[in-house]
NUBAGU-218050 format. One line per field, with one value per residue (C-alpha): z, x, y; residue number from 1. Coordinates in pm, 1 decimal, decimal comma. Example, Ala and Ser with C-alpha at 12.3 -4.5 7.8 and 13.67 -1.06 7.14 Angstrom:
<sites>
Z: c(780,0;714,0);
X: c(1230,0;1367,0);
Y: c(-450,0;-106,0);
pos: c(1;2);
</sites>
This chain:
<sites>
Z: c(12865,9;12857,3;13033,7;12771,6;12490,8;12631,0;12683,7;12269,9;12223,2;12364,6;12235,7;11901,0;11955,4;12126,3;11815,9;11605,2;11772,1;11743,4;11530,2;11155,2;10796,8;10818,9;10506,0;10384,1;10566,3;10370,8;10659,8;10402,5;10359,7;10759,6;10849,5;10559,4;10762,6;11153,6;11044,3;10870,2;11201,1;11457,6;11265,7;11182,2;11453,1;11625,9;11984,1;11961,5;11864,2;12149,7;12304,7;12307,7;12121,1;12194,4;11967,4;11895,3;11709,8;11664,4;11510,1;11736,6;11622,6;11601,2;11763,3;11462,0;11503,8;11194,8;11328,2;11559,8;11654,5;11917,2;12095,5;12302,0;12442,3;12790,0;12900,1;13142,4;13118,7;13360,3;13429,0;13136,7;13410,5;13557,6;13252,9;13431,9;13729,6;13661,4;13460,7;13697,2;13955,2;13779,9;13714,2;14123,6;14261,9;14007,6;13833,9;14150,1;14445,1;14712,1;15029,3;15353,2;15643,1;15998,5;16325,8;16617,9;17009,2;17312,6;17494,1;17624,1;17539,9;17845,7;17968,5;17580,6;17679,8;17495,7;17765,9;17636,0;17280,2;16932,3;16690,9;16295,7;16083,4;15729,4;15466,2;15181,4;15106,2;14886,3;14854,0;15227,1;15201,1;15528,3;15454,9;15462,2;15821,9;15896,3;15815,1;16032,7;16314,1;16277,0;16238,5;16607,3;16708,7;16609,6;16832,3;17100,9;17214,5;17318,7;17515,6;17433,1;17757,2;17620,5;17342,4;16957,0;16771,4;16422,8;16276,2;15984,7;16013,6;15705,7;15512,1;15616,6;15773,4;15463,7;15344,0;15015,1;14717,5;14694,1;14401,3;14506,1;14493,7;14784,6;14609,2;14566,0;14933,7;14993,6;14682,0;14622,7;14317,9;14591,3;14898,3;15149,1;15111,5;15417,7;15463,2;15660,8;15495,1;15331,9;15006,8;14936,9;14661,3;14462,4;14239,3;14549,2;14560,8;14886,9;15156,0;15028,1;15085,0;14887,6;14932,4;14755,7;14690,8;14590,3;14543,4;14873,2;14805,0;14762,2;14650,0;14934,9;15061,4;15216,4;14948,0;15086,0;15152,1;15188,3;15277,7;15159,7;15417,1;15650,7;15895,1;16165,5;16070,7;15867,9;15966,0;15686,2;15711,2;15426,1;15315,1;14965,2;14859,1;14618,4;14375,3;14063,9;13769,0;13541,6;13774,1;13760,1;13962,5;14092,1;14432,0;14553,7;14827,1;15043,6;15321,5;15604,5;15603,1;15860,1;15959,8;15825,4;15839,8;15450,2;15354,2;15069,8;14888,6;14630,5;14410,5;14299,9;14112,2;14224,8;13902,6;13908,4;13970,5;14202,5;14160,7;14361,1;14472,8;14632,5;14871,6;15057,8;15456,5;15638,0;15823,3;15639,9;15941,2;16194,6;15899,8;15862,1;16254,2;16298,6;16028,5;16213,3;16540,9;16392,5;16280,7;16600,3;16762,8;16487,7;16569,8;16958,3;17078,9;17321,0;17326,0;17670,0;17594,2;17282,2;16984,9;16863,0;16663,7;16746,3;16684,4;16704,8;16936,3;16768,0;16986,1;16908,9;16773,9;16401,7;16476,4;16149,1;15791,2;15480,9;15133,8;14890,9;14508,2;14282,8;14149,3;13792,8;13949,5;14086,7;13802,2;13623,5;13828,5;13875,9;13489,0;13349,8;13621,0;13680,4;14023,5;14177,3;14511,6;14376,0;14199,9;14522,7;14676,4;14432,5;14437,7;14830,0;14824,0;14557,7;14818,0;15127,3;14932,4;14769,9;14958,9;15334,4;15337,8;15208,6;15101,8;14776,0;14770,5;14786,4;14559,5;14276,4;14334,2;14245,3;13970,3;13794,5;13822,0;13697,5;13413,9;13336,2;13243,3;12984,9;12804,2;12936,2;12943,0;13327,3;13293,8;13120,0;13328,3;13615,6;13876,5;14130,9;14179,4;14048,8;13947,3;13720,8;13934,9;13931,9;13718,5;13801,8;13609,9;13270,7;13039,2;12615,2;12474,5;12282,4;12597,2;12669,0;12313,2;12398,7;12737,6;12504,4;12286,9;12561,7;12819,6;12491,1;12576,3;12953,7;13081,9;13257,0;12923,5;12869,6;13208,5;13151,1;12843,5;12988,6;13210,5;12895,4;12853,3;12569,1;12313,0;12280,4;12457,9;12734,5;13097,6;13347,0;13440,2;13033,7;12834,7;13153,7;13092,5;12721,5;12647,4;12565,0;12302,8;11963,6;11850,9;11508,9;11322,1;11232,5;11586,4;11810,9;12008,4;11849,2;12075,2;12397,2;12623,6;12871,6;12913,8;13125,8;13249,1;13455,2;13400,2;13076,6;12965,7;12764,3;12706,8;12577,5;12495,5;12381,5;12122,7;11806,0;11549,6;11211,3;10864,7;10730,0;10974,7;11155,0;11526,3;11609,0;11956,8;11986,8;12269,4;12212,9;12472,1;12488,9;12737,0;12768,0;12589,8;12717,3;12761,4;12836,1;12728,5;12373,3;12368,6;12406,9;12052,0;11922,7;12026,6;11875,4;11528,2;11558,1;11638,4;11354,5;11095,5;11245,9;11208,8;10862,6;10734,6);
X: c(-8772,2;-8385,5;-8462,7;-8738,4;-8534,0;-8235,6;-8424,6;-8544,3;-8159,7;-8153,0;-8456,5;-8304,4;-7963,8;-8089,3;-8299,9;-7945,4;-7812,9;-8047,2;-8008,6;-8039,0;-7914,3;-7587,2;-7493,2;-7168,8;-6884,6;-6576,7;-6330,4;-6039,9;-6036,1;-6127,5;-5809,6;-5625,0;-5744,1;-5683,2;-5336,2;-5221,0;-5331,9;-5182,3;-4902,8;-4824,0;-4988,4;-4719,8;-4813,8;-4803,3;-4470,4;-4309,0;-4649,0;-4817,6;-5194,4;-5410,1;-5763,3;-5995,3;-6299,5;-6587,6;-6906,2;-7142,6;-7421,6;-7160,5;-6843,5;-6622,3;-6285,6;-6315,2;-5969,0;-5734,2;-5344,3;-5189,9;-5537,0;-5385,7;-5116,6;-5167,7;-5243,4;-5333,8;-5692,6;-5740,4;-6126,9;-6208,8;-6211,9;-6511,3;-6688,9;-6544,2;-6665,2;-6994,7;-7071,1;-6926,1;-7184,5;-7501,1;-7466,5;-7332,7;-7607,1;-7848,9;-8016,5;-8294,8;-7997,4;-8005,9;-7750,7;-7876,7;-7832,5;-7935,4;-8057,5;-8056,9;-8023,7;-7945,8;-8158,0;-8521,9;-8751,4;-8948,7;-9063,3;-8927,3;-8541,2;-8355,8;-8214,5;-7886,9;-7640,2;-7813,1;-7608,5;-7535,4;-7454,5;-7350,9;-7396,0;-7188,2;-7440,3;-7265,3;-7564,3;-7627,8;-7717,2;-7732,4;-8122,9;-8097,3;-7955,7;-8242,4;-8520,1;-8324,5;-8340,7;-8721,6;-8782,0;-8684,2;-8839,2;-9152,4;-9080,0;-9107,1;-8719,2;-8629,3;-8286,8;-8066,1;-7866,3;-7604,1;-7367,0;-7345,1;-7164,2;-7093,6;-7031,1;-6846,7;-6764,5;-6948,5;-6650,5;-6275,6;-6079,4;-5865,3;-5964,0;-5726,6;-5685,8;-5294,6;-5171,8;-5377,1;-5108,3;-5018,3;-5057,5;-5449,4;-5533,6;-5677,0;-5909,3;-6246,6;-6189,0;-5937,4;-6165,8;-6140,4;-6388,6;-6604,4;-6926,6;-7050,2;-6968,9;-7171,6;-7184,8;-7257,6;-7469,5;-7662,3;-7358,5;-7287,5;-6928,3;-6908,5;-6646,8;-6630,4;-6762,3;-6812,6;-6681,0;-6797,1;-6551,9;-6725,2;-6541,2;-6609,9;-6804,3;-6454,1;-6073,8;-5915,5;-6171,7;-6110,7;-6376,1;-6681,1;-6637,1;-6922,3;-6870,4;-7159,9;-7339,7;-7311,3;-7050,1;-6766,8;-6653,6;-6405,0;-6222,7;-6150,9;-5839,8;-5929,3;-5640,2;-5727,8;-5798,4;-6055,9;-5893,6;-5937,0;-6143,2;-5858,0;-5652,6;-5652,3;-5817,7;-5603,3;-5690,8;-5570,7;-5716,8;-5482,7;-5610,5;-5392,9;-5276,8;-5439,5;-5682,0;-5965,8;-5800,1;-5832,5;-5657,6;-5733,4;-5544,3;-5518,9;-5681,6;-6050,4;-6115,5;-6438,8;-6627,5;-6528,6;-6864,0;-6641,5;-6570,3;-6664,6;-6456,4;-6483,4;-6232,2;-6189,5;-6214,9;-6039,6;-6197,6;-6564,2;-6708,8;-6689,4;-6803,5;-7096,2;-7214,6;-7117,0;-7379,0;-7599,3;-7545,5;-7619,5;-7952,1;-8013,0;-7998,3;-8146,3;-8464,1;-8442,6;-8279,3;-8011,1;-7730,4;-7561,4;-7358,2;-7003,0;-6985,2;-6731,4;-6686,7;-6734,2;-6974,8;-7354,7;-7400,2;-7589,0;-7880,1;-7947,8;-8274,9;-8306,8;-8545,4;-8496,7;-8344,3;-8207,1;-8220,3;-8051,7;-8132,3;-8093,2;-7780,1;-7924,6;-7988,1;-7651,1;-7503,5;-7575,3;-7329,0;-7085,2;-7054,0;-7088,5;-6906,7;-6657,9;-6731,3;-6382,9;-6551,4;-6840,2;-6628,7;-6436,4;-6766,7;-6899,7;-6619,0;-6570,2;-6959,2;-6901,6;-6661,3;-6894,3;-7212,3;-7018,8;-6695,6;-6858,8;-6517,8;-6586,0;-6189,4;-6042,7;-5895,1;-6170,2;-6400,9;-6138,2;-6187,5;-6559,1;-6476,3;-6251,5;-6492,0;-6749,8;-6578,9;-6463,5;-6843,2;-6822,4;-6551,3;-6333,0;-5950,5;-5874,0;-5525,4;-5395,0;-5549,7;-5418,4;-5680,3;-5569,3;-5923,6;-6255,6;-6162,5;-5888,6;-5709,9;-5418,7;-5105,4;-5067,1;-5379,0;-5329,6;-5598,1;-5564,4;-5795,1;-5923,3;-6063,5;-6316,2;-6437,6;-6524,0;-6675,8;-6900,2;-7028,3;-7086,4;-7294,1;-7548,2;-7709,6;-7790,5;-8124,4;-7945,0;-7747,8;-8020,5;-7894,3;-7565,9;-7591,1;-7784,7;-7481,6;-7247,3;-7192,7;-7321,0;-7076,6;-7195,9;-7507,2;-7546,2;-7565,2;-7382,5;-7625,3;-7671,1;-7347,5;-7172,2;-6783,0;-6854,7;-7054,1;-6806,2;-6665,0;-6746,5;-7030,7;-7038,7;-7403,1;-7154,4;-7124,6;-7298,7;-7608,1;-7435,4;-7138,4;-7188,9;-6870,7;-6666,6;-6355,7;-6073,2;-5795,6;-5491,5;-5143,6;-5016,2;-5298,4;-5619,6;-5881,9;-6245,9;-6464,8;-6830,8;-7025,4;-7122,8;-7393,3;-7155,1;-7291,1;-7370,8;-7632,9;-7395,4;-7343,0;-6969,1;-6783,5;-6403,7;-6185,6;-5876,4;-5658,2;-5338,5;-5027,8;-4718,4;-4875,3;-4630,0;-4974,9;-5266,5;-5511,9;-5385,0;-5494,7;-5874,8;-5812,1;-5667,7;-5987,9;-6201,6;-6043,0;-6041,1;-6416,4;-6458,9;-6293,2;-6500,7;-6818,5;-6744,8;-6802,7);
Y: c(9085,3;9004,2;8662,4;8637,5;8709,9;8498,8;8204,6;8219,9;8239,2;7933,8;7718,5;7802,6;7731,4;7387,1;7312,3;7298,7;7092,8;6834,1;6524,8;6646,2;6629,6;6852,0;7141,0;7053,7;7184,0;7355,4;7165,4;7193,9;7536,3;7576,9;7418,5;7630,7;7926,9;7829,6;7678,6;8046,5;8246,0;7943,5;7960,3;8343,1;8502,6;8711,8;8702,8;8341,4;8307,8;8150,3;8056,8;7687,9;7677,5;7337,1;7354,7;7083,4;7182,4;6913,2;6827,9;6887,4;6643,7;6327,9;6458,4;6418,1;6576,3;6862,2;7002,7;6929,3;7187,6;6979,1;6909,4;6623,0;6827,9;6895,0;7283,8;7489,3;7549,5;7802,9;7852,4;7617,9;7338,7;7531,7;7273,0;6964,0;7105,0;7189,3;6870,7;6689,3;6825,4;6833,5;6413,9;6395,4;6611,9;6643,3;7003,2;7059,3;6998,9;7255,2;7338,7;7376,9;7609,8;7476,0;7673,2;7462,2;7422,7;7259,5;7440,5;7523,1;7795,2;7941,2;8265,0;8487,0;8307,8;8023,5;7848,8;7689,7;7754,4;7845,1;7678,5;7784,7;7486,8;7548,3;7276,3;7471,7;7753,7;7975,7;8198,6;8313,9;8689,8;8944,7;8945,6;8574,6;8621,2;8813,7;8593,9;8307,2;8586,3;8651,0;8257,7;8300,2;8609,1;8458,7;8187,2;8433,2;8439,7;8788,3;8627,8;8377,0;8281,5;8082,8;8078,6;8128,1;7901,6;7869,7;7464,6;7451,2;7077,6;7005,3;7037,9;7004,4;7298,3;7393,3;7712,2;7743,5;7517,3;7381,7;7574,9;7920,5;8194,1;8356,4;8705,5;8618,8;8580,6;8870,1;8878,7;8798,9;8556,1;8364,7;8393,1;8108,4;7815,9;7704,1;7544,3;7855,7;8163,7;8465,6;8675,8;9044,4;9083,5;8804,3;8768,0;8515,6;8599,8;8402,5;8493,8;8829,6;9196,8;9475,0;9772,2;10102,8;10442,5;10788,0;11114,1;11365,1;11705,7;11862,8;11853,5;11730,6;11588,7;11181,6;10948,8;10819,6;10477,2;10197,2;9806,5;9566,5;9415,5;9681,8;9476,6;9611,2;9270,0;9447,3;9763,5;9986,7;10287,5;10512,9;10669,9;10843,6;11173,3;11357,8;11511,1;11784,6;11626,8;11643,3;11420,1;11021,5;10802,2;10522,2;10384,1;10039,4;9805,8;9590,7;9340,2;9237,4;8924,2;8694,3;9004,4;9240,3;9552,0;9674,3;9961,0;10185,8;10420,0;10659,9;10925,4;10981,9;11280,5;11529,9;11455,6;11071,5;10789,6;10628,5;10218,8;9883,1;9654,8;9316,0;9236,0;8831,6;8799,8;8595,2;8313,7;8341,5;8100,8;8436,5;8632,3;8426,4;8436,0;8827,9;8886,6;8651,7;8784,9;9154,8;9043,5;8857,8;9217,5;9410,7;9137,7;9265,1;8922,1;8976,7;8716,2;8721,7;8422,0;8461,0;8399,9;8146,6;7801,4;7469,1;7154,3;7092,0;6786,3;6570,3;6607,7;6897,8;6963,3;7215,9;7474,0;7664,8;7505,9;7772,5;7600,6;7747,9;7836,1;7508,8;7413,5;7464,8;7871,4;7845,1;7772,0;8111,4;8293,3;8038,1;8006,8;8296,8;8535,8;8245,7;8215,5;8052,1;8004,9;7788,2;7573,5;7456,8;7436,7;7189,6;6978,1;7003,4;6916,7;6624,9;6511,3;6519,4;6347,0;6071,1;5992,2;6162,1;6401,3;6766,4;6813,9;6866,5;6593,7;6361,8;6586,4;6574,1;6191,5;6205,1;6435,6;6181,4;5897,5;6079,8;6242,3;5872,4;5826,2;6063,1;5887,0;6172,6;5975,6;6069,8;5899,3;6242,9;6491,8;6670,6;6797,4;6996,5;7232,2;7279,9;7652,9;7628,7;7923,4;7611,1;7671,9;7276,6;7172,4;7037,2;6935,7;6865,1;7062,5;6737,4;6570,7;6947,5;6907,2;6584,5;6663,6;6935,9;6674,0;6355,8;6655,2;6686,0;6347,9;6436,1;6535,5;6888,2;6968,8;7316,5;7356,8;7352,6;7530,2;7790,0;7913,7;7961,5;8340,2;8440,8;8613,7;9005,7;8987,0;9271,6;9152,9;9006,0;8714,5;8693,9;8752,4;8741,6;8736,1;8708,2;9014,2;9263,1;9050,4;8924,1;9161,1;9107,8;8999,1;8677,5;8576,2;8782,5;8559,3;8281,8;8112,1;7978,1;7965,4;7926,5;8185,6;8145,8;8348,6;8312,4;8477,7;8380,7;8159,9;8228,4;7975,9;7919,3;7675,0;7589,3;7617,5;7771,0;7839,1;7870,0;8048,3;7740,9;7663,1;7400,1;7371,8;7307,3;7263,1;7421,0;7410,5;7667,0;7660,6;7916,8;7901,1;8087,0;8387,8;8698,3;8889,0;8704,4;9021,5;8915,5;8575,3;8721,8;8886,7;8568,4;8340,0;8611,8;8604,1;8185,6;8181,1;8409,4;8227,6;7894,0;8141,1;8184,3;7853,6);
pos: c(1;2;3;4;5;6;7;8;9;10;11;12;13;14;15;16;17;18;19;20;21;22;23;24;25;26;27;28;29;30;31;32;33;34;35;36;37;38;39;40;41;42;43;44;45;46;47;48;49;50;51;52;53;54;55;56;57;58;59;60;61;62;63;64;65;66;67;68;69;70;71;72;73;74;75;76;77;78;79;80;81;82;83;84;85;86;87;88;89;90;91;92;93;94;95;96;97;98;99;100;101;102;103;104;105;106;107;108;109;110;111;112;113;114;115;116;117;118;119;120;121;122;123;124;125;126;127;128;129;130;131;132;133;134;135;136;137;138;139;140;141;142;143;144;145;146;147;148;149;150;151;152;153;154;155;156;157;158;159;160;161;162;163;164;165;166;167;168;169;170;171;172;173;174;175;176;177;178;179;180;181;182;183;184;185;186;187;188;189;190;191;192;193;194;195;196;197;198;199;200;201;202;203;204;205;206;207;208;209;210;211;212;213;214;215;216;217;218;219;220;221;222;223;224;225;226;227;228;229;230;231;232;233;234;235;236;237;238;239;240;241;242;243;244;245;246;247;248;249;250;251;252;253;254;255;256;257;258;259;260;261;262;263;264;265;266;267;268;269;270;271;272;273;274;275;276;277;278;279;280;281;282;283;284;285;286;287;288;289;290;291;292;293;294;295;296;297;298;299;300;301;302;303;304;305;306;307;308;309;310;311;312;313;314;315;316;317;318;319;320;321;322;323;324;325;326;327;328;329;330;331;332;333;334;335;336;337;338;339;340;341;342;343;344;345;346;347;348;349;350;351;352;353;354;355;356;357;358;359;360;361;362;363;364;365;366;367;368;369;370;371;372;373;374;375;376;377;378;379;380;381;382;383;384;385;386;387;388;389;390;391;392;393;394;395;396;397;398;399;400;401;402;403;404;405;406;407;408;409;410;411;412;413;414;415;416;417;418;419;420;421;422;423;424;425;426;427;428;429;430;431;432;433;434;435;436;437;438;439;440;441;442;443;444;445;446;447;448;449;450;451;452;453;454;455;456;457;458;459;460;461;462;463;464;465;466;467;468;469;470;471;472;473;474;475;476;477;478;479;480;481;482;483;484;485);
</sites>
């Protein structure tokens, strides 16, 4: 029903934005209004605001506060990104997973190495694993006498962006990119796991502690305590650097639900094969040989290929959860499809040229990722409005549109990081957007369906805000005020 429902949302909000006669537009008294809370606004005393807000029909500038000022746009370059992937690789694209050998099946045994060769999958689920696994069983193999060995050549060997901050290692949203890794849950937060803290029977009492997939890929020390029901819960989780030893700590009180957490692993390649080899065993296929990395010789023949969900499926969760890890994906895949090098470096390449087609002026943009999680990327808000109105005219645009979050809608996979804000009858259903967060820096852009019956694109982009939590409230009254009219 909620798809249902969304998907109306979005026929309607398509039909405005369609070619058509325009109502008049009270710009004067629009500006009047942005100017007064730009300007008097006390948290942004001190603090840098960049909004362009455009016609959405013909892509008239209707009001511009320093929109060709370069910011920081934090996950607002997620729109680059994502544009710049749907006209690379197209709506229907799909990643691959490979099985293959070296080796010869006879009498139930595999004689030789089974290979794993990820393609950039940023979907692979334990159950996905599994069906790989019984693709083989059904192939007879009960023994595989040689080795298992994950290829990850697909891409480069660099697992973090440039700028990513130290501090953000060992969390999910900063999880290390490779082209054979793993998520826990169909939010597809790749390179990650799950883990799950309840409150034991008791006070004093250790909490009951779950990781998601079931893996001793990671080794969890639980260090909290249950605790009365008028006491706080505060737990933190802390990975060891360059291991998978997470410990957790803290209070949960008796009565407490308990929380989830999603924590990054390091090296998601060995992550990726130790949830293979589980389901290899879990199938009744004994591996006698290791299990370790290398490269599938090239005569090796596939005995099993994964697709993936489409990029236009993909896109749900990497837009509206603000997936960091698909983002370097896409670009790392842009790289590999265009340039043959999965790197940044080359993927940021293809961006630019691309976004060049779209009349976006690469000459004063900085790219440094596909996430935004940069404080080195600087984009005028000017050049996203303009991004927002050139992406109308492609054939993927309800595609793209489709994995805005949705201001005040309930959901993840609908309002996704939009639907706890903006509920009001004036805007909620109403906005489609992109948020973005990073310390000191607020940003959104999209569009919206005003009083008036007009569609309009905005791009507000906020730096050096002492508190970036403020900056939300601040979008929230400008999107109002562009409601209004």
């Amino acid at each position: 029903m909620l798809k249902r429902l969304n998907l109306i949302i979005l026929l309607c909000f398509l039909a405005t934005i369609l070619p058509q006669t325009q109502p008049v537009f009270a710009v004067d008294n629009l500006g009047q209004q942005l100017n007064q809370l730009l300007n008097e606004d006390p948290d942004l005393q001190g603090a840098i605001a960049g909004v362009s807000i455009r016609n959405a029909t013909n892509g008239e500038v209707i009001f511009d506060h320093f929109g060709d000022v370069r910011l920081r746009p934090a996950s607002n370059m997620k729109l680059f990104t994502a544009a710049a992937a749907l006209s690379v690789l197209g709506e229907n694209y799909t990643f691959k997973t490979e099985v293959l050998t070296d080796g010869i099946i006879k009498n139930k045994t595999l004689q030789g190495n089974l290979y794993l060769k990820g393609k950039g999958d940023p979907t692979l689920l334990k159950e996905d694993f599994d069906k790989m696994a019984g693709e083989l069983k059904t192939m007879g193999i009960q023994k595989i006498t040689g080795h298992l060995i994950g290829d990850d050549t697909w891409y480069d060997d660099v697992r973090y962006s440039v700028d990513l901050p130290w501090s953000d290692e060992q969390t999910y949203y900063g999880a290390q990119i490779s082209a054979l890794t793993a998520s826990p849950t169909h939010d597809y937060d790749s390179g990650s796991v799950m883990i799950e803290v309840k409150p034991g029977n008791h006070e004093g009492d250790k909490a009951g502690i779950t990781v998601l997939p079931k893996t001793d890929f990671v080794k969890i020390i639980n260090q909290t305590e249950t605790v009365a029901k008028d006491r706080k819960k505060k737990l933190t989780y802390e990975r060891a650097h360059a291991k998978n030893t997470i410990t957790i700590t803290g209070t949960l009180p008796v009565t407490s639900k308990g929380e989830k957490e999603w924590m990054g692993v390091w090296e998601p390649t060995r992550y990726a094969l130790a949830l293979f080899k589980q389901s290899l065993i879990e199938q009744g296929i004994q591996l006698s040989g290791k299990v370790k990395t290398g490269t599938a010789p090239t005569q090796a023949k596939t005995v099993h290929t994964h697709n993936s969900i489409k990029l236009a499926d993909l896109l749900v969760p990497f837009m509206k959860l603000s997936n960091n890890g698909h983002a370097e994906t896409l670009v790392k895949e842009m790289g590999r499809v265009v340039k043959g090098e999965g790197s940044w470096e080359k993927g940021i390449e293809v961006m630019e040229a691309e976004l060049a087609k779209f009349g976006i002026n690469t000459e004063t943009l900085v790219l440094r990722d596909g996430s935004g999680i940069s404080h080195v990327n600087l984009v005028p808000a000017a050049q996203l409005s303009h991004l927002l109105v050139a992406v109308q005219q492609q054939s993927w645009f309800p595609a793209f549109l489709h994995s805005l979050p949705v201001a005040g809608v309930s959901g993840k996979m609908e309002g996704g990081s939009l639907r706890s804000r903006m509920k009001g009858p004036d805007v909620k259903g109403k906005v489609f957007a992109k948020t973005g967060t990073i310390s000191t820096v607020s940003t959104l852009s999209g569009y919206i369906t005003t009083k008036s019956g007009q569609t309009m694109i905005f791009s507000i982009m906020l730096n050096n805000l002492v508190d970036e939590a403020k900056g939300k409230k601040i979008e929230d009254k400008l999107i109002s005020i562009i409601a209004s009219h």
